[in-house]
N, C-alpha and C positions, 0 to 999 in steps of 0.2 A: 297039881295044885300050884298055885301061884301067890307069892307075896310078893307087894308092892307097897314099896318105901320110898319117903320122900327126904333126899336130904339136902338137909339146909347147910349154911355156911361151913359148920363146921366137920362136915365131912370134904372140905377143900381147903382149911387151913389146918385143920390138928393130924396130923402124923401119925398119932394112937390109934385118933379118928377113924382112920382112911385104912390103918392093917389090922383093926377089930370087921372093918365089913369087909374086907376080901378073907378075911379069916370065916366071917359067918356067910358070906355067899359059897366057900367053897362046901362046909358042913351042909347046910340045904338043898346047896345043886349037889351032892352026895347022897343025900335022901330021898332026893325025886324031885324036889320042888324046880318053878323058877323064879326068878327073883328079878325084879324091873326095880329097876332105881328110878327116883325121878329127881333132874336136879332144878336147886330153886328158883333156878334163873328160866326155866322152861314150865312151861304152863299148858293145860289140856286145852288138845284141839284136835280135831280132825287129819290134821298130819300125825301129828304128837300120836294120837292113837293108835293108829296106823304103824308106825314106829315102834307103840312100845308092846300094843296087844295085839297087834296084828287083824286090828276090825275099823270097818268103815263106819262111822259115827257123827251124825251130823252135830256138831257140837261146837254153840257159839262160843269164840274164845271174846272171855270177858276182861283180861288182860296181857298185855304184849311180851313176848318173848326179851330176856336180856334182863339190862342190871339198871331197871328204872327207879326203883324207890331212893328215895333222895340220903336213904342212909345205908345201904346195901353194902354188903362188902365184899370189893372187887380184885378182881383177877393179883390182882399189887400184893394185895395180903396172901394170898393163899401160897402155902409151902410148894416144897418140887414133889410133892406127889402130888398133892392138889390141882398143879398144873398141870401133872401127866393123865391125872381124872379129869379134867376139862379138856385138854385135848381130846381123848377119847370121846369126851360128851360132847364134841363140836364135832365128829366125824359122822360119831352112832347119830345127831339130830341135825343131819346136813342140811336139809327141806328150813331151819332156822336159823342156820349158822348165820347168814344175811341180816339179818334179822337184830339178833344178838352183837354180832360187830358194831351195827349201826350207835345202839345203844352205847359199846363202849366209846365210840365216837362222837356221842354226844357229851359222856362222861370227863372226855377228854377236855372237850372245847370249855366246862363250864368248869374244869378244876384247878384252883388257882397253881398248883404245880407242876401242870400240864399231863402229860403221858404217865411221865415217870408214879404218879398217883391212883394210875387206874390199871395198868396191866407192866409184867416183870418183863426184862429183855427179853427176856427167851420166848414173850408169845407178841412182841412191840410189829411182827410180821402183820399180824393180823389187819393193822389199821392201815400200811400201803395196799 
């Protein structure tokens, strides 16, 4: 059996957050289950799928990967676990990670305080 959860912002800024679902992924993946996360900055697609269920699906993505919505909350906010769960979701959704940078790259360009507003030093790699 398989659950599949989609989390949003605050499974990358709150801390509680983030040790409540490694706490209920390990109970689950303990029972049998598995557990896909999906995070909200990734969107189903034919990679994506591929990726999280392991089936080919042809499947129009009707919106872009990354952090487009003009009120989104980015990389900058999210805690150091948050950021150690983004990492990981920029490794496990390599086929995106392209993708998703760009985005923050465009985030950069339109924020009046540059970098320092859209992602913490410790992932400012991403945009060289």
């Amino acid at each position: 059996m398989t659950i599949v959860e989609f989390d949003g912002y605050a499974h990358y800024t709150q801390a509680s957050r983030i040790l409540a679902d490694k706490a209920k992924d390990r109970l689950y993946s303990g029972a049998g289950y598995k557990i896909i996360r999906i995070p909200y900055f990734i969107q189903l697609s034919r990679s994506t799928c591929k990726t999280m269920f392991n089936v080919n699906l042809d499947i129009k993505q009707a919106y872009p990967h990354g952090f487009i919505d003009e009120k989104c909350t980015l990389p900058a906010d999210f805690c150091e676990l948050g950021v150690e769960r983004f990492k990981s979701d920029m490794s496990r959704f390599a086929n995106e990670a392209e993708e998703i940078i760009n985005s923050l790259k465009t985030k950069t360009a339109k924020s009046k305080y540059g970098v320092d507003e859209v992602l913490p030093k410790s992932l400012k790699y991403l945009l060289c």
